[in-house]
N, C-alpha and C positions, 0 to 999 in steps of 0.2 A: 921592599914590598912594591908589587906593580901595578897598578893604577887601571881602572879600567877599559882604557884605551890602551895601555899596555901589556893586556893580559894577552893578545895571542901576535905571534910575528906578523901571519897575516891574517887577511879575514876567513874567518868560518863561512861556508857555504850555507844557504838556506836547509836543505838535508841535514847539514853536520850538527846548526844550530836545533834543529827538529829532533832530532835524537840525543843531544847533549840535554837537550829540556827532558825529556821524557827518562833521559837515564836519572834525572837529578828529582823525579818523582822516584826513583826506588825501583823501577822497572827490570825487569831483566832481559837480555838482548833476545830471546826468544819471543818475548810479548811486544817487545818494541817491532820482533820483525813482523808479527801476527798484524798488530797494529798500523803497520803499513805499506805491508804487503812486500815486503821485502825478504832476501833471506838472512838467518842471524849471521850467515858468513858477512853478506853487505853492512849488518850495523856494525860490526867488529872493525871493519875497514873506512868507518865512518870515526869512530872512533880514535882508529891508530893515525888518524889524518888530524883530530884534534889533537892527540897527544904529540903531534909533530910539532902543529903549530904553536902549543903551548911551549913546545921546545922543552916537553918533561917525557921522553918515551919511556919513561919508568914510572914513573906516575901513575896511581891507579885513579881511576874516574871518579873516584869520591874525594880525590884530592883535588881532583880540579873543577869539580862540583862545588865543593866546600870554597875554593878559590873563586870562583863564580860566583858564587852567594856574596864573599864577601867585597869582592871590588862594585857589586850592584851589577853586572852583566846580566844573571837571572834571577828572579823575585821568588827568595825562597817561602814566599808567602800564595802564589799563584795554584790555583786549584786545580787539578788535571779533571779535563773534560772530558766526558763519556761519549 
């Protein structure tokens, strides 16, 4: 099990972390991309850059959301903001 310092090889980008929070609100990559004005091709690539880092490109995003959650990286308590 990996710790939270050792959840990704390296660090996630401010962007990467911005869309791994909002993916881990339930989002789907088309409202994430509405939301920040990006396109859903960009969150996708934002994305396959965490699942690099996590070093699982098999990995679906609720895995490593759920991994998130549990090493404390992101606060599955935390309210998304309108």
């Amino acid at each position: 099990m990996r710790t939270k310092d050792e959840l990704f090889l390296w660090p996630l980008s401010k962007r990467e972390n911005e869309v791994l929070r909002l993916v881990s609100f339930g989002l789907e990559f088309i409202e994430i991309s509405n939301r920040l004005g990006l396109t859903p091709h960009t969150i996708r690539y934002h994305i396959t850059n965490v699942r690099r880092k996590f070093n699982e490109m098999n990995a679906s995003k609720h895995r490593i959301v759920a991994e998130c959650f549990r090493t404390g990286y992101l606060n599955p308590f935390e309210r998304l903001s309108v």
